[in-house]
C-alpha atoms as one frame of an Amber mdcrd trajectory, in Angstrom:
protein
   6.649  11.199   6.960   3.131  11.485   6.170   0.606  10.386   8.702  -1.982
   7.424   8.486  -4.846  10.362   8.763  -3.130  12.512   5.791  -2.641   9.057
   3.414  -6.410   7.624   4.417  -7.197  11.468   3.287  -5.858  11.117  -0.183
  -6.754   7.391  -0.516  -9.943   8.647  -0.368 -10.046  11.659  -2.180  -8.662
   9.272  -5.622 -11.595   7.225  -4.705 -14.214   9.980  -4.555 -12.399  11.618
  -7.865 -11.641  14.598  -5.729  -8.021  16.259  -5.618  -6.433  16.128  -9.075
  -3.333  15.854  -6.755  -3.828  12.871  -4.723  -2.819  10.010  -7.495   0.806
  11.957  -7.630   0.649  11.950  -3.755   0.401   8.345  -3.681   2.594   7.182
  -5.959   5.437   9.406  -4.302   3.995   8.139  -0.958   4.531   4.401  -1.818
   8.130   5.318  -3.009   9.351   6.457   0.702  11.349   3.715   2.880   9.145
   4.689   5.754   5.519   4.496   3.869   4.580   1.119   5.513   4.171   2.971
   9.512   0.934   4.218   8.648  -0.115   1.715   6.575   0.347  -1.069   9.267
  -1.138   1.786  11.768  -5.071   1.845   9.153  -4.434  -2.475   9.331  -3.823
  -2.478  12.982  -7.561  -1.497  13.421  -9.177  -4.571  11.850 -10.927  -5.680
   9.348 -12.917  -3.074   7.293 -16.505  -2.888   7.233 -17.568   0.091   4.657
 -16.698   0.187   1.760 -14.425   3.391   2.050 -12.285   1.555   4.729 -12.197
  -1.174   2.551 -10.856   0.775  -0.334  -8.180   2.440   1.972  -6.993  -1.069
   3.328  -6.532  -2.499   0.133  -4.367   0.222  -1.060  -2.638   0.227   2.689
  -2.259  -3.896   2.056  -0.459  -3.316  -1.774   1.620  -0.599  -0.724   3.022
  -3.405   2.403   3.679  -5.792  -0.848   5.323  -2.922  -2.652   7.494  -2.362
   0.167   8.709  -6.121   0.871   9.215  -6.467  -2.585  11.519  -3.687  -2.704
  13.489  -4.191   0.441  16.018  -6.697  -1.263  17.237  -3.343  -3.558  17.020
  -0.893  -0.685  17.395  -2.654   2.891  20.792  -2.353   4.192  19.188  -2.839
   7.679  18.733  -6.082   8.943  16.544  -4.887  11.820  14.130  -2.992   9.865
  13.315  -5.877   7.780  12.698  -8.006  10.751  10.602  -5.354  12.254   8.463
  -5.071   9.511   7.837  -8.631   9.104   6.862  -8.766  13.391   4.581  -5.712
  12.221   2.965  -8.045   9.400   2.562 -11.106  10.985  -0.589 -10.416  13.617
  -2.088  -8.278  10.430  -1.985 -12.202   8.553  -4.398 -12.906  11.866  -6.745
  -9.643  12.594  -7.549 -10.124   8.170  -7.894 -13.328   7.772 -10.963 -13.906
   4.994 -13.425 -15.519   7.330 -13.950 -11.693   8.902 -11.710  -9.478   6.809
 -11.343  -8.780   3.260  -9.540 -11.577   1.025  -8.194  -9.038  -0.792  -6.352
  -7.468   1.928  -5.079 -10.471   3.678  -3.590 -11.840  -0.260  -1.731  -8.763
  -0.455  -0.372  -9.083   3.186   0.632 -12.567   2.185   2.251 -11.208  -0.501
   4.221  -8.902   1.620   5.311 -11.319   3.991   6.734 -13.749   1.533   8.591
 -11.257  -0.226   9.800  -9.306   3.576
């Protein structure tokens, strides 16, 4: 599984037009059961204030909503749907628009509904 450091790497790199391979990277990333650990591990930080970290959290926040959405085709495990949600609800609080980014916190409302 691909760490938060490695995906905030690539996230970055598609930003900056760097690495021709980094687009291919993240679309294969957001296709793994387990991509949402290190996405919730960037979110678990707080709010971003540059516009980098805002970049990264945004694509951190629409792969979450990716994931929920697909967990009804995929999830044969109660548990790990239930974790995930208890992993998105305190994000909901730290991003909240009044000191986060309302982009982030629509797509982790978006992932919660659909979890």
């Amino acid at each position: 599984m691909p760490d938060a450091s490695e995906l905030r790497g690539h996230v970055l790199a598609l930003r900056n037009g760097g690495q021709t391979g980094s687009g291919k990277w993240l679309v294969h990333f957001q296709s793994l059961p387990s991509a949402w650990q290190p996405c919730v591990e960037i979110l678990s930080a707080g709010p971003a204030y540059t516009a980098e970290d805002e970049f990264v959290h945004v694509f951190c926040a629409q792969s979450l909503a990716a994931t929920a959405r697909n967990f009804i085709a995929r999830c044969t495990n109660e548990s790990e749907r239930r974790e995930f949600r208890a992993r998105l609800e305190p994000l909901l609080t730290s991003h909240l628009p009044s000191t986060g980014r309302p982009a982030v916190w629509r797509q982790l409302c978006l992932a919660l509904v659909c979890a």
